[in-house]
C-alpha angles and dihedrals in degrees: 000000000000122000110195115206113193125189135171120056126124134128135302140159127274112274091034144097140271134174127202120183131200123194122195119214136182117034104354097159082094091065126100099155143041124154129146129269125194138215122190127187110289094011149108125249116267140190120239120163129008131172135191103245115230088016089060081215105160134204124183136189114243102242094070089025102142096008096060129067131174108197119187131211100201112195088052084045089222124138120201127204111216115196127194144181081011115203124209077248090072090066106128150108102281111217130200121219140187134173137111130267137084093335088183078086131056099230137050103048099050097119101144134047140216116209097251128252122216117236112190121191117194 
């Protein structure tokens, strides 16, 4: 079993930065991909950044494509979000999420969960 811890989140104005972690913890030697997913209010959940653990090979949706990053620190097997140049649009709850799988794509290898952090853009 997995257990995903997220931190970071919060609000901020429209133009500015924001970080979000997510630390993976129990057998993580199954993983080969964690990346980030959003839901915002009324809407359905959707993928947004995923990377190959170990490769550092990384896929975005096109909606946060050159103002998103998700960095990994391996060893610590912990993936960041870093979000830039943030849009009232990117209002949502922020989900972790960690399995194994084709991670080039957003479904099929989500087998473990963060809690969710809200993220709020005025």
């Amino acid at each position: 079993h997995v257990q995903l811890v997220e931190s970071g989140g919060g609000s901020v104005q429209a133009g500015g930065s924001l970080n979000l972690s997510c630390a993976a913890i129990g057998k993580t030697n199954v993983l080969n991909c964690m990346g980030w997913f959003r839901q915002a209010p009324g809407k359905e959940r959707e993928g947004i950044a995923t990377i190959i653990t170990l490769l550092h090979n990384t896929y975005y949706a096109d909606s946060v494509k050159g103002r998103f990053t998700i960095p990994e620190d391996n060893p610590k097997n912990t993936v960041y979000l870093q979000m830039n140049n943030l849009e009232p649009e990117d209002t949502a709850i922020y989900y972790c999420a960690a399995g194994r799988g084709a991670c080039d794509r957003f479904d099929g290898w989500t087998n473990f969960w963060g809690q969710g952090t809200q993220v709020t853009v005025s």
